[in-house]
C-alpha positions as CSV (number, residue, x, y, z in Angstrom):
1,X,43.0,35.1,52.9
2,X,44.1,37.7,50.4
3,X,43.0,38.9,47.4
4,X,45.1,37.9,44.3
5,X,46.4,41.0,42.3
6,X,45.4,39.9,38.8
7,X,41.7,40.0,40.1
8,X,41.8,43.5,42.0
9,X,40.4,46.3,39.5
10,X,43.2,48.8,38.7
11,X,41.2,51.6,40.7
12,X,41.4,50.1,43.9
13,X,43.6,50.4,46.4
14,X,44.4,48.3,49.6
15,X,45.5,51.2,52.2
16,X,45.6,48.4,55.3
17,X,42.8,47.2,58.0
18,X,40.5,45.6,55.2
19,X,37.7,43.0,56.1
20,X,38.0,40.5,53.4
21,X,35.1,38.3,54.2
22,X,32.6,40.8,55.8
23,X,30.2,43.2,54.3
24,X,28.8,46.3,55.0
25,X,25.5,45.4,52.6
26,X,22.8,43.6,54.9
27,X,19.4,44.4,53.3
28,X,18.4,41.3,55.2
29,X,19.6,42.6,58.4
30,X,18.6,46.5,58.1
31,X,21.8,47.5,57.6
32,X,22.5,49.5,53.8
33,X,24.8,52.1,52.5
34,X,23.3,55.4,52.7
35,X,21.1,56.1,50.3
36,X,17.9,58.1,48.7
37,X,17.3,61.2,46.6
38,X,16.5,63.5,49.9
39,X,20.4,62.7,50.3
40,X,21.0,63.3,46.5
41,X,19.4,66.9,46.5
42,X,21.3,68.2,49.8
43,X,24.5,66.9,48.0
44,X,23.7,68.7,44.7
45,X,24.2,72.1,46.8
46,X,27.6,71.1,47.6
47,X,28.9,69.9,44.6
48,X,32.3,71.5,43.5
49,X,32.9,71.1,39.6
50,X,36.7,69.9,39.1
51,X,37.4,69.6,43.4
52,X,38.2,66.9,45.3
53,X,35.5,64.6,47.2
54,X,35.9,62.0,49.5
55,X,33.0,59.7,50.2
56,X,33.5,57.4,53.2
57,X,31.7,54.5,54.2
58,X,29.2,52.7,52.6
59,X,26.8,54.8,50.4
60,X,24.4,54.0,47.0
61,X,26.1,54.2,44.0
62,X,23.6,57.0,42.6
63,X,25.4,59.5,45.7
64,X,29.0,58.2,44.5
65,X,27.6,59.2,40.6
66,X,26.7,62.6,41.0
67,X,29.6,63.4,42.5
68,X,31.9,61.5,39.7
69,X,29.6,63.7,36.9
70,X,29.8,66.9,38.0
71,X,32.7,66.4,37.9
72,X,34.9,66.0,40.9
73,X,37.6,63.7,41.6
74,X,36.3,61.4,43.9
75,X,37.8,58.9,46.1
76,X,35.7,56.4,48.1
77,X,36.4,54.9,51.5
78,X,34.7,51.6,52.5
79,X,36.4,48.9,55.2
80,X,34.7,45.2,53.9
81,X,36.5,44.1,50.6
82,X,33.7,42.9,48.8
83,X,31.9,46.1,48.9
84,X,35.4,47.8,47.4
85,X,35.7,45.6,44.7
86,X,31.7,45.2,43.8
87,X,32.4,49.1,43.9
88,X,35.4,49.8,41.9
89,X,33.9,47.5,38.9
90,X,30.8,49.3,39.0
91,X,32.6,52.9,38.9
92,X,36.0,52.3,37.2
93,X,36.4,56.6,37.0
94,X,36.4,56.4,41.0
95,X,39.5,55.8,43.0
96,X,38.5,52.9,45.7
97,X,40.4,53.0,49.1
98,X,39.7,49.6,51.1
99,X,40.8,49.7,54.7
100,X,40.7,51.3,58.3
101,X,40.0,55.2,58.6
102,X,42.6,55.2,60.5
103,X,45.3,54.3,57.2
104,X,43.9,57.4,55.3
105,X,47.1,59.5,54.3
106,X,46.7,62.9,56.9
107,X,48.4,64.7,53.5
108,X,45.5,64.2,51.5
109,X,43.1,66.6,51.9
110,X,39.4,67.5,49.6
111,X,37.2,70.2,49.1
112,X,33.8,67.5,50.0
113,X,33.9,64.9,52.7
114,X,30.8,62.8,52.2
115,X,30.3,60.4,55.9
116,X,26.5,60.1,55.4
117,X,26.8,57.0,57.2
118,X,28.0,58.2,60.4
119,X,31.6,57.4,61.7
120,X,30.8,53.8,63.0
121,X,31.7,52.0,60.1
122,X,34.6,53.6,59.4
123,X,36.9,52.1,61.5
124,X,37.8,48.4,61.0
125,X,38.4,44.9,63.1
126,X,41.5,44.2,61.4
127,X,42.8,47.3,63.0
128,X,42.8,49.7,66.3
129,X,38.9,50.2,67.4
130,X,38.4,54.4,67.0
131,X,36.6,56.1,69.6
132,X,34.0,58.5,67.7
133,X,36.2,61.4,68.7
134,X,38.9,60.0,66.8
135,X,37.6,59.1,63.9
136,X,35.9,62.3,63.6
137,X,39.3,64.3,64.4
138,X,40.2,62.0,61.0
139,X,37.4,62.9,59.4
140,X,37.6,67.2,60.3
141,X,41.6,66.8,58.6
142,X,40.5,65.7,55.5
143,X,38.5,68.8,55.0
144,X,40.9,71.3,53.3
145,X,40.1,74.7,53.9
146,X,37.0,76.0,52.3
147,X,35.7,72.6,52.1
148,X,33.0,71.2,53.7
149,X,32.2,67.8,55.6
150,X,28.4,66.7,55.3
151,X,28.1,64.5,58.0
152,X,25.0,62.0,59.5
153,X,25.3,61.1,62.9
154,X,22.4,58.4,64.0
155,X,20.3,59.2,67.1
156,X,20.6,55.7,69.7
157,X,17.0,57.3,70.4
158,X,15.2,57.5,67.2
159,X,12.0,56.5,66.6
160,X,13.5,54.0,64.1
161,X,15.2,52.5,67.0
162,X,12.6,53.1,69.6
163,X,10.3,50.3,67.3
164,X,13.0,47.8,66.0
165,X,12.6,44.6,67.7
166,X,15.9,44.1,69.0
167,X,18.1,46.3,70.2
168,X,21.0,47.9,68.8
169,X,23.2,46.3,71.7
170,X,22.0,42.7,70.5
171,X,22.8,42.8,66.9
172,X,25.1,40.3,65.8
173,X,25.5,41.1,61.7
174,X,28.4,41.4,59.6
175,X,27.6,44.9,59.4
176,X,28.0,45.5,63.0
177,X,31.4,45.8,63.7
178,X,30.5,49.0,65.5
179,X,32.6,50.4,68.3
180,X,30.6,50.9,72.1
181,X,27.3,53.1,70.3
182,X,26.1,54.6,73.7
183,X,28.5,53.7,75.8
184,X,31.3,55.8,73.6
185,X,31.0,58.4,75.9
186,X,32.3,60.6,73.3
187,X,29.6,60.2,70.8
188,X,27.6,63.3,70.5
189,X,24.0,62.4,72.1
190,X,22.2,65.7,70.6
191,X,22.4,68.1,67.5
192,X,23.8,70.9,69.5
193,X,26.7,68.2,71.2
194,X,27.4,67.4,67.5
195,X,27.8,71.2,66.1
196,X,29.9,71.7,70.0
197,X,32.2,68.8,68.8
198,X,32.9,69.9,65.2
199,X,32.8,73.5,66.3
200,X,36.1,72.5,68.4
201,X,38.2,70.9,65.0
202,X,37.8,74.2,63.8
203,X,33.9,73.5,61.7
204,X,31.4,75.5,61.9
205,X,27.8,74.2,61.1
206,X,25.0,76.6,59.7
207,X,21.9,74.5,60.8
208,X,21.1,71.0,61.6
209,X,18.6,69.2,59.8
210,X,16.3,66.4,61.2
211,X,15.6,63.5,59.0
212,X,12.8,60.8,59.2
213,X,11.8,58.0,58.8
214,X,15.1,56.3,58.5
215,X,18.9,56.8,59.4
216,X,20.0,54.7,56.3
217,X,17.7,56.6,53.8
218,X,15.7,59.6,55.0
219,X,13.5,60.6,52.6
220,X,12.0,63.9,54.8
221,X,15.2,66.3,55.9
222,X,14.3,69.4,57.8
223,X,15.9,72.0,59.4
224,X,15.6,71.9,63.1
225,X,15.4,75.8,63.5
226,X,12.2,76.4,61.0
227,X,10.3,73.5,62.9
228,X,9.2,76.5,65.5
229,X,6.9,77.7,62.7
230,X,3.5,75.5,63.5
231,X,2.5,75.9,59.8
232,X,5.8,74.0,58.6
233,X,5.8,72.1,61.4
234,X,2.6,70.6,60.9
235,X,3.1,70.0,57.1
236,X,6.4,67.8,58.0
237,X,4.7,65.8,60.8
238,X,2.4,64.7,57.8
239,X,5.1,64.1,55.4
240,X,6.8,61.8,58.3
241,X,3.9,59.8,58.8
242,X,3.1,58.9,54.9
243,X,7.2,58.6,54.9
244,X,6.7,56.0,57.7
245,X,3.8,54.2,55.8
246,X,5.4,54.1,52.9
247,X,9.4,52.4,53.6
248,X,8.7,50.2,56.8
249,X,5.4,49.3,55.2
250,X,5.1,44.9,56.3
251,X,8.3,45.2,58.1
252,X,7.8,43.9,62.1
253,X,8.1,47.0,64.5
254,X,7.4,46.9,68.2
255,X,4.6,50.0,67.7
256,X,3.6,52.3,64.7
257,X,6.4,54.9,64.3
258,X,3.6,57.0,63.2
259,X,1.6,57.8,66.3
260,X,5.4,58.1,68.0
261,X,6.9,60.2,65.5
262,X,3.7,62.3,65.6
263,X,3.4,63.2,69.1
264,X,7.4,63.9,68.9
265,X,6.7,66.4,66.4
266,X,3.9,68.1,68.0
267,X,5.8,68.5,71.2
268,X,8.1,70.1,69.2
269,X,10.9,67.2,70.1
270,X,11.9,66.5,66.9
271,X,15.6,67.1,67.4
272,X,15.3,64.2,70.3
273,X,13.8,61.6,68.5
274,X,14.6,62.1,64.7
275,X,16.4,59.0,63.5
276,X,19.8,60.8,62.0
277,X,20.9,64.2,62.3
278,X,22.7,65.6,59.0
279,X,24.9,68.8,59.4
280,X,27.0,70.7,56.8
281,X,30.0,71.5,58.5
282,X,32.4,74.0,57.2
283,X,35.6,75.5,56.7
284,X,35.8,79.4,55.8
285,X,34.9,79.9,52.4
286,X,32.9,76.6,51.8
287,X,29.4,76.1,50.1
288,X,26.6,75.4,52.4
289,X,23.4,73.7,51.4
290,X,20.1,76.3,51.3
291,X,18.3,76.2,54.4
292,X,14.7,73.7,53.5
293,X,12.6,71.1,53.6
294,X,13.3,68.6,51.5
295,X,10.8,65.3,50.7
296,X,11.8,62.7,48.7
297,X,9.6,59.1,48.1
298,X,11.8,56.3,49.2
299,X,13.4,54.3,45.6
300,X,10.6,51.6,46.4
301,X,7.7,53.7,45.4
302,X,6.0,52.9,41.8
303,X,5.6,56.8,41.3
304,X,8.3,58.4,43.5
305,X,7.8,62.1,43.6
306,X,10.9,64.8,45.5
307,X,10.3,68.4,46.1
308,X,11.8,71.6,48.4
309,X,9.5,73.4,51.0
310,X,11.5,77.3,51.1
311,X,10.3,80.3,52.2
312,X,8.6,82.8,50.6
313,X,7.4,85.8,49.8
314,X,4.3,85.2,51.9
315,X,4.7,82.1,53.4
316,X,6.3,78.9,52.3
317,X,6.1,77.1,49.1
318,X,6.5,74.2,47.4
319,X,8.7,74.0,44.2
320,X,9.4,70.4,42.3
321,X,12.6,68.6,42.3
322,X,13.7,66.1,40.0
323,X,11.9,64.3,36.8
324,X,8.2,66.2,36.2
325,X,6.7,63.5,34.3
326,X,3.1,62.3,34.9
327,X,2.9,58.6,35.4
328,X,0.1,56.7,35.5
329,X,-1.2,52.9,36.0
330,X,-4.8,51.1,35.9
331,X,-6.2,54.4,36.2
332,X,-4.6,56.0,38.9
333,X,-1.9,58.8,38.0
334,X,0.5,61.1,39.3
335,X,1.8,64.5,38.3
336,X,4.7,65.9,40.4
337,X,3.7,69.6,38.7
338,X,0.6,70.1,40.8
339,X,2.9,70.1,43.8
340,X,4.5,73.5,43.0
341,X,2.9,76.8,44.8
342,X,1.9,77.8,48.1
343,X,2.1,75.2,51.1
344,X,-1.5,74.6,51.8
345,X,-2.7,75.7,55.4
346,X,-4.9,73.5,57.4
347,X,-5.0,70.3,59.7
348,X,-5.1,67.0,58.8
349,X,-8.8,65.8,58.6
350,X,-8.1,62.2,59.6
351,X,-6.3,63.8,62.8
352,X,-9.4,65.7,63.7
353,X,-11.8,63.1,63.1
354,X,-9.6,60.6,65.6
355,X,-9.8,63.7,68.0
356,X,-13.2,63.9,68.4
357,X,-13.8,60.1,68.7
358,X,-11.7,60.3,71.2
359,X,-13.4,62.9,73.2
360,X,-16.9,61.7,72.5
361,X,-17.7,65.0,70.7
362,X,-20.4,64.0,68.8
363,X,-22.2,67.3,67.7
364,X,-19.0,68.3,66.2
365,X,-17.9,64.5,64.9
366,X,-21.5,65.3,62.9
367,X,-21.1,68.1,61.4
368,X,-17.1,68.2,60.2
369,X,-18.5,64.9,58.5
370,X,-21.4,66.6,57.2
371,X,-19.4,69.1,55.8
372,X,-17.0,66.6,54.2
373,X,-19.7,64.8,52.7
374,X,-21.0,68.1,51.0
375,X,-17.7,69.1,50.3
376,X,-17.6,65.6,48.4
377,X,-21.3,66.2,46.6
378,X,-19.6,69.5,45.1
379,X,-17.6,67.5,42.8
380,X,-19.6,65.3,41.4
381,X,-20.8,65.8,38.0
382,X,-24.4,66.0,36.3
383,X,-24.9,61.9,36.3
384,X,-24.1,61.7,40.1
385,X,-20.8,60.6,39.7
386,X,-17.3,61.3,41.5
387,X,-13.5,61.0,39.9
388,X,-10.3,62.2,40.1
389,X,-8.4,63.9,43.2
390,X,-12.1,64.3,45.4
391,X,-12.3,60.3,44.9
392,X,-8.7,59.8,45.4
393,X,-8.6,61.6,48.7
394,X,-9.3,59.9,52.1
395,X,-9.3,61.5,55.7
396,X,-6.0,60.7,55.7
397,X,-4.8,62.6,52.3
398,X,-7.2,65.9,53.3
399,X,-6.7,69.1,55.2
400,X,-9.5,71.0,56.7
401,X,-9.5,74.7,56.9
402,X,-11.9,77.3,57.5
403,X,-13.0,77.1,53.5
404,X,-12.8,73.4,53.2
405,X,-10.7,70.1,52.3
406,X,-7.8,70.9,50.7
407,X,-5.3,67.4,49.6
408,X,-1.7,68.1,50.7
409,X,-0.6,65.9,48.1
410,X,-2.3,67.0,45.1
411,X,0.3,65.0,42.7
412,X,-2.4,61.7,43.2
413,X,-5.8,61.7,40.8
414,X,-7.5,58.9,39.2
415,X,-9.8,58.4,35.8
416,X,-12.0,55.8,38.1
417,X,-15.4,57.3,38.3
418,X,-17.9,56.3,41.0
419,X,-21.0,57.2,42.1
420,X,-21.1,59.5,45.0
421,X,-22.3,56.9,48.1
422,X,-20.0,54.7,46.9
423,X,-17.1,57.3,47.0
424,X,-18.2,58.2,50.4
425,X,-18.2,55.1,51.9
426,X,-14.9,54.1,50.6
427,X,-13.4,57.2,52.0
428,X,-15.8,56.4,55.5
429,X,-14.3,53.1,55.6
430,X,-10.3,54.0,55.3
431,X,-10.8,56.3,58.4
432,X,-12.8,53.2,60.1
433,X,-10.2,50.9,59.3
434,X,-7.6,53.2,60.2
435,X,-9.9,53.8,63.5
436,X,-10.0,49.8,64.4
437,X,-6.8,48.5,63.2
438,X,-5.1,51.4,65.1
439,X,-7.3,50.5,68.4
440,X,-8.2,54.0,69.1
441,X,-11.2,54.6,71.2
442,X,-14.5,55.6,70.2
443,X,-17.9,56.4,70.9
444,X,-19.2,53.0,69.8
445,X,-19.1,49.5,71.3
446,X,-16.2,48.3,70.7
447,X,-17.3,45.3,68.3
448,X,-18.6,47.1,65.6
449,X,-16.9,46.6,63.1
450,X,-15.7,48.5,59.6
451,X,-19.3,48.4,57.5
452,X,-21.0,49.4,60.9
453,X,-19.3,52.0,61.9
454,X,-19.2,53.3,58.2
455,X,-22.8,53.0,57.8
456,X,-23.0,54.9,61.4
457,X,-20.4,57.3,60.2
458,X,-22.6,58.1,56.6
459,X,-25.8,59.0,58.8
460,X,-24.4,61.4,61.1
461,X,-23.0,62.8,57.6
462,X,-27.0,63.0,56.4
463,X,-26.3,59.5,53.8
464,X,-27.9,56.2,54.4
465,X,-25.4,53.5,53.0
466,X,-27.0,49.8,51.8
467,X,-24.9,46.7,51.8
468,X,-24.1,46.7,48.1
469,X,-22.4,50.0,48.4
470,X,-20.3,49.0,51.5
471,X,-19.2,46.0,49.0
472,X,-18.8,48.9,46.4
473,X,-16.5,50.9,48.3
474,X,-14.1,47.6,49.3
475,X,-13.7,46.8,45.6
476,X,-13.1,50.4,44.8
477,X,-10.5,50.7,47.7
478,X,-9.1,47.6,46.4
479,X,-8.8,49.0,42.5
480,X,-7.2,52.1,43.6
481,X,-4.3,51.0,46.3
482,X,-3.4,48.3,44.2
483,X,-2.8,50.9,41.2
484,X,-0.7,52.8,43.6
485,X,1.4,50.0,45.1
486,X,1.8,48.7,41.9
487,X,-0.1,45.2,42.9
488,X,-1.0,42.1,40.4
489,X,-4.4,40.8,40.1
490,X,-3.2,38.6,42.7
491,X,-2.1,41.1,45.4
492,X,-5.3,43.3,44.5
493,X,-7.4,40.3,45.3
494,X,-5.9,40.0,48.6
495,X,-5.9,43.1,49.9
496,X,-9.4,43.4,48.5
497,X,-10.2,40.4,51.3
498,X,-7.9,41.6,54.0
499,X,-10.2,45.2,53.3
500,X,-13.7,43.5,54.0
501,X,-13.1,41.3,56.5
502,X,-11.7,43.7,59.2
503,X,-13.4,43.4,62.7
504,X,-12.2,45.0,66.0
505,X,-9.5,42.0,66.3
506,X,-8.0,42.8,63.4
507,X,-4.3,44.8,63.4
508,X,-3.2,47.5,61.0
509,X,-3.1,45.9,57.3
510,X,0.1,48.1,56.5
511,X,2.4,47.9,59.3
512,X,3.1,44.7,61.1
513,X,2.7,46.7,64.5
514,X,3.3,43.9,67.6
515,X,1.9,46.7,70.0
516,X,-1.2,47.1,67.7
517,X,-0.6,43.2,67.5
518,X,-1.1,42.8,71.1
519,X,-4.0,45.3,71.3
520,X,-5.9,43.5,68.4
521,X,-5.7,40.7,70.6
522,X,-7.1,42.1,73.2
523,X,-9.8,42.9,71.1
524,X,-10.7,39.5,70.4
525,X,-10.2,38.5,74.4
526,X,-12.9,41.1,74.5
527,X,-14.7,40.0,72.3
528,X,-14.6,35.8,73.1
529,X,-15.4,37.3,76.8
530,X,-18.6,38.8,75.2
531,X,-19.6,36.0,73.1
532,X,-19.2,33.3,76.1
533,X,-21.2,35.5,78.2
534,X,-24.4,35.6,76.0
535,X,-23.8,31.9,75.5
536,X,-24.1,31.6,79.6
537,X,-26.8,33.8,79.5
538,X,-29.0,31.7,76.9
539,X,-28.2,29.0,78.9
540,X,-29.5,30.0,81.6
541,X,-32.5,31.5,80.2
542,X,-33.0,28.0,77.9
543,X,-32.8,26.7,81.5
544,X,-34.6,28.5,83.0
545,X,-37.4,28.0,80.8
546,X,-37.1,23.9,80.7
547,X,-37.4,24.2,84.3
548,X,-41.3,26.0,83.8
549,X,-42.0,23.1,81.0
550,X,-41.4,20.6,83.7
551,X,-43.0,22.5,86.6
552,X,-46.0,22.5,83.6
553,X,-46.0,18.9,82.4
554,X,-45.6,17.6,86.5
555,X,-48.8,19.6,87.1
556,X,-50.9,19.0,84.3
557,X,-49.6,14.5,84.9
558,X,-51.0,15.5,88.6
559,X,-54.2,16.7,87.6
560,X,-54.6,14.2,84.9
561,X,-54.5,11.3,87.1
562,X,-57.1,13.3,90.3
563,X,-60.8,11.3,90.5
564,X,-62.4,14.6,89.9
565,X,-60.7,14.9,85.9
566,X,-61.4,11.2,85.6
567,X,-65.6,12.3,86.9
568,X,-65.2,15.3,84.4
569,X,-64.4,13.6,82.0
570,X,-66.8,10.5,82.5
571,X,-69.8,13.6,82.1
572,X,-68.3,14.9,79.1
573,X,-68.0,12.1,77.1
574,X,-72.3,11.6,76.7
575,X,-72.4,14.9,76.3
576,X,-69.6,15.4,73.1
577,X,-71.6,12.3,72.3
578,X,-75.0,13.6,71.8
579,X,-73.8,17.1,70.3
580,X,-72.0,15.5,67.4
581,X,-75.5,13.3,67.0
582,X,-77.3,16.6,67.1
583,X,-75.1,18.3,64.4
584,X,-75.9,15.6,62.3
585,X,-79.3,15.0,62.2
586,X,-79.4,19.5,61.6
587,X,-77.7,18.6,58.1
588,X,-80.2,16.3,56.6
């Protein structure tokens, strides 16, 4: 099969080695071009106004346009033919190369070398199968000097590929016309083999950056170095678990990424288990990217917000990237400008509440709640009532410092007024439902469920909850998510039910967690075993006591039928007789 000439666009170009009936676009299959504005904003830096840029592999057309507006002259490399031509009409001011890597004219040489995609896909099944060295040695000689290649390399032992469920050695997509992955043995397995192996084709790479939660589109990109500082660090481990939440949100995963990714980035092992690694490498005299954090909400978020994390004067700081605008929906608004200032200092309250469940702590559990729920009391107004960012924060969305709660995403408010032991109890019942859905361990039986352990959760804060404020604080939970994600009256509905009916069987509501999965049923083994043994138990206590009724009745038929009742009674009757006569005659 071959394409016919009078339907090939006039920018693209068939260099040899193309796929003609694959594609390098599976959404279905987790496999997309490389994509999201945390990419976007680390390319901005290296944008050359009238250079040459070369962007190869697959990669989202908004990459592909700011390159093409700064403007450079940009050529793009992908291998399947549908993706070149789907390309090449969507970008006609872009030159489209369709074939192997390994046809690239050596001559040709650019000032940007865009492979955000890794190497992988570069080489093609129509031609000779490139070894990673190989193709990056092609890759390193299309850098002219004073250029620069920006390169993402995926780690086989990510946390992204840590909870897939299958393996990457399994996959059988179009899009997985990979070479040997792990068994390349000259595939860097580590940032520092990566900057060794570009360091010997004459690159040199300033500082590696870690991205989460994805290799495809990271939206959190951080330099490996500045993750020694524990106040950054800890600020990026809470970006990377709301990152988590938010793109693999209903997707199946073997475990949550977010307790993995966590405790990866506590131990300070983020370099070994960040999904993609993304280095600048560079010839002498080429720009390099500023040394930051970068967070970007993933494309699928109603009210995507991106921002920087540099250092400063005193500190680090947050400045706003990207479109400013408030933006609001049934209620619930955001406003990217409250992000900019000083990084707020502080640990995550949720964090420290699972903490001391954990260790039984209950003195302390008491009064970090107590404190909370004061903290909460202190913005409510005359009439009792509690709104915008002290209703919108949960556990999860707080950080607790010496002078107390703090949100670490201030962008979130909301119009929605409530009174205050209803917003209590809604914020109570997100940390119990993240508490039982996550099957952490705590100080109370284990089938309590969300309203019980609220309500005990409320009185060691100094608040006694009723059953129409537990219902208060479900619908309320219900108004504001749905707002957020965007939801119908439909989807608010549901997640309104999934909300109140969660019991100690029931697995996380946002990730579709198999481990959780498993645990949750565990739970409910637990939990039948409990049940059928207070069913045996009544039984044999309702035995028990039908065997005294019949020990009872046996005796009283044996005395019934003794010649000393039958006398009794013989003497009683005359006697019951004459009484009732006696009563009788006393009334006239």
């Amino acid at each position: 099969m071959s394409p016919s000439t009078t339907t090939v666009p006039q920018n693209l170009r068939l260099i040899g080695g193309e796929m003609l009936v694959w594609t390098d676009d599976e959404p279905a299959a987790d496999r997309r071009p490389a994509a999201g504005p945390a990419l976007q904003e680390v390319l901005r830096d290296l944008v050359r106004p009238g250079g040459r840029a070369l962007v190869a592999g697959p990669h989202e057309q908004a990459l592909i346009s700011l390159l093409a507006d700064a403007p450079m002259a940009v050529t793009c490399l992908v291998r399947a033919y549908p993706d070149a031509e789907a390309l090449a009409r969507r970008l006609p001011g872009v030159t489209v190369l369709c074939g192997s890597v390994a046809k690239l004219d050596p001559s040709d040489t650019y000032d940007l070398v865009v492979a955000c995609d890794g190497l992988e896909r570069l080489p093609s099944v129509e031609g000779a199968a490139l070894s990673w060295a190989e193709t990056a040695d092609l890759m390193a000689g299309a850098v002219r000097p004073g250029g620069t290649l920006l390169l993402a390399q995926e780690n086989l032992l990510g946390v992204h590929r840590l909870v897939r469920m299958s393996p990457w050695y399994g996959e059988r997509t179009d899009a997985d016309w990979t070479p040997l992955g792990d068994y390349d043995a000259t595939r860097p397995a580590s940032p520092g083999e990566l900057v060794s192996s570009l360091a010997g084709r004459g690159l040199t790479v300033a500082e590696p950056m870690a991205g989460f939660p994805t290799a495809h589109e990271p939206s959190v990109l951080a330099p490996l170095d500045r993750l020694a500082d524990p106040h950054l660090a800890g600020f990026v481990r809470i970006a990377v678990s709301a990152a988590y939440g938010a793109q693999l949100a209903g997707r199946p995963v073997l475990s949550d990424p977010r307790a993995l990714a966590g405790s990866a980035l506590r131990a300070g092992s983020a370099a070994e288990f960040a999904p993609v690694w993304l280095v600048a490498a560079t010839r002498a005299g080429a720009l390099i990217p500023r040394q930051r954090v970068v967070v970007a909400d993933a494309g699928t978020v109603p009210h995507p917000v991106r921002y920087e994390v540099v250092r400063a004067e005193h500190g680090w700081s947050r400045q706003v990237l990207g479109d400013p605008t408030l933006r609001s929906r049934d209620g619930v608004y955001r406003d990217p400008a409250a992000l900019a200032g000083p990084l707020p200092r502080g640990r995550l309250f949720e964090e420290q509440l699972i903490e001391l469940c954990l260790r039984r702590d209950l003195p302390e559990l008491s009064r970090v709640l107590t404190r909370y729920a004061a903290w909460l009391a202190e913005g409510a107004d005359e009439d009792g009532t509690v709104g915008g960012v002290a209703l919108w924060a949960a556990p999860g969305d707080l950080l607790l410092d010496g002078e107390g709660c703090t949100p670490w995403d201030p962008t979130w408010s909301t119009t929605v007024r409530a009174p205050l032991d209803v917003a209590l109890a809604r914020s109570l019942r997100t940390f119990a439902v993240r508490l039982i859905t996550g099957g952490y361990s705590h100080p109370w039986p284990v089938l309590v469920d969300a309203d019980s352990l609220v309500v005990i959760l409320a009185g060691m804060a100094g608040h006694t909850l009723e059953r129409p404020v537990l219902a208060a604080a479900v619908d309320l939970e219900a108004r504001l998510r749905a707002a957020e994600h965007g939801l119908d009256e439909a989807g608010r509905e549901r997640l309104r039910e999934r909300l109140a009916a969660v019991t100690p069987g029931t697995p996380p509501l946002d990730l579709d967690s198999h481990r959780e999965l498993h645990a949750a049923n565990d739970r409910l083994r637990e939990e039948l075993a409990h049940a059928v043994s207070r069913v045996a138990w009544a039984e044999e206590l309702l035995e028990s006591r039908e065997k005294a009724l019949r020990h009872a009745e046996d005796k009283l038929d044996i005395l019934s039928g003794s010649f000393s009742f039958r006398l009794g009674k013989l003497l009683i009757y005359p006697l019951r007789k004459a009484k009732g006569l006696a009563k009788r005659l006393l009334r006239r």
